[in-house]
N, C-alpha and C positions, 0 to 999 in steps of 0.2 A: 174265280179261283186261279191263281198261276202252278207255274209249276217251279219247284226250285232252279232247274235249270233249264236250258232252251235247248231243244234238238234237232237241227236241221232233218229235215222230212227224209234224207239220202242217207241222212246214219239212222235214222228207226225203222228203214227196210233194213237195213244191216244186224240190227239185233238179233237174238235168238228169242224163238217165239216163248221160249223158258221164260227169258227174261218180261216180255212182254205180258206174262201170265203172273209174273212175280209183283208185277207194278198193278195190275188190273186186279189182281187178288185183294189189295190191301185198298186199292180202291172203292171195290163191292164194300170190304168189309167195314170201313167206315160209312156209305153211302146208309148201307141195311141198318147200321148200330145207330145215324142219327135218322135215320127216318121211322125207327120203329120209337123213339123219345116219344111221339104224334098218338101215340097206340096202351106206351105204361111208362110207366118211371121205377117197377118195379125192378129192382138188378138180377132178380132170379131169372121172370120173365124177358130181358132184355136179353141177356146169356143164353137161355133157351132156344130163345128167338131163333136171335140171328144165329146160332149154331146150326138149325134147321134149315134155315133158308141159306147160309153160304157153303152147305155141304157138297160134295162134289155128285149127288146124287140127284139134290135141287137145282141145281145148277146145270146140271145133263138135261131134266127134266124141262127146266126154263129155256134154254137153250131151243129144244126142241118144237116149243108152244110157239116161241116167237121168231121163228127161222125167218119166214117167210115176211116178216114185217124188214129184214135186213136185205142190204143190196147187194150185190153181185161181189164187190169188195168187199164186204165186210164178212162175206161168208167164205171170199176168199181167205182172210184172217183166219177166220174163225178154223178154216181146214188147216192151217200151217200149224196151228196152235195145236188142235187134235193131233197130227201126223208127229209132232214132234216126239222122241226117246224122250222117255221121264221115267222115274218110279214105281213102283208097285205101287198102288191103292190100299190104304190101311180099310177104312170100311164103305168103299164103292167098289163096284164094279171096274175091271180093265175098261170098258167104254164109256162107262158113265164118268171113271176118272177123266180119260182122253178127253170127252166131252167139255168138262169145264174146264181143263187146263184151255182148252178152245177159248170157249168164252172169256173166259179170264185176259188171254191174248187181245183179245177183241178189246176190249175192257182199257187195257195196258195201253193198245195202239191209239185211241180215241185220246185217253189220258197225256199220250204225249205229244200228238198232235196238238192238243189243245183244241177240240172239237168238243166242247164243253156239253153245247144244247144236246148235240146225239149222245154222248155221253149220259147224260142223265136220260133223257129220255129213254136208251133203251134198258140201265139200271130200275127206273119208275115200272117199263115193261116187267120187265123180270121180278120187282119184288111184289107187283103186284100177283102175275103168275103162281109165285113161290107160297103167297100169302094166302092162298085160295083153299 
């Protein structure tokens, strides 16, 4: 997988973990929508699906289960992404939103790195978590 465009490592500590959560969002969400293809083909089922699994409630959830499998960095990520000013939460929780805006950062940062394997691997984590 590339990325459309290259980011030297010094301007994606510069980003805002917003942003970081913005790019790692849409990441999950195609990650979840083609790995649940393996599971139905049905469009209801897919919809449903991944609706559940990339809510910010699952995602707090997931976050949770697989802290500990993450490194000292990546949960540092993981904390700028939570700490960051965002939004009210339409149907999560103030923390369980925090939380996947987290992940999501997490997610974002991996993606632009270009750390592909961790990358997937800890999505694989998560959606299997999520999936249970």
């Amino acid at each position: 997988m590339e990325t459309p465009i290259d980011f030297p490592a010094e301007e994606i500590k510069t980003l805002s973990p917003l942003v970081l959560a913005h790019v790692g969002d849409a990441y999950f969400h195609l990650y979840v929508r083609t790995r649940l293809l393996q599971i139905t083909h049905n469009i209801t089922k897919l919809h449903d699906l991944s609706a559940e699994i990339v809510s910010a409630t699952a995602q707090a959830k997931t976050y949770h289960a697989i802290e500990n499998f993450l490194s000292d960095e990546e949960r540092d990520i993981f904390r700028r992404g939570r700490n960051a000013k965002s939004h009210a939460p339409r149907k999560a929780t103030v923390a369980e939103y925090h939380a996947s805006t987290g992940f999501e950062a997490l997610l974002g940062e991996l993606f632009l790195r270009k750390n592909f394997s961790r990358l997937n691997e800890i999505c694989e984590l998560a959606f299997k978590e999520a999936s249970t």
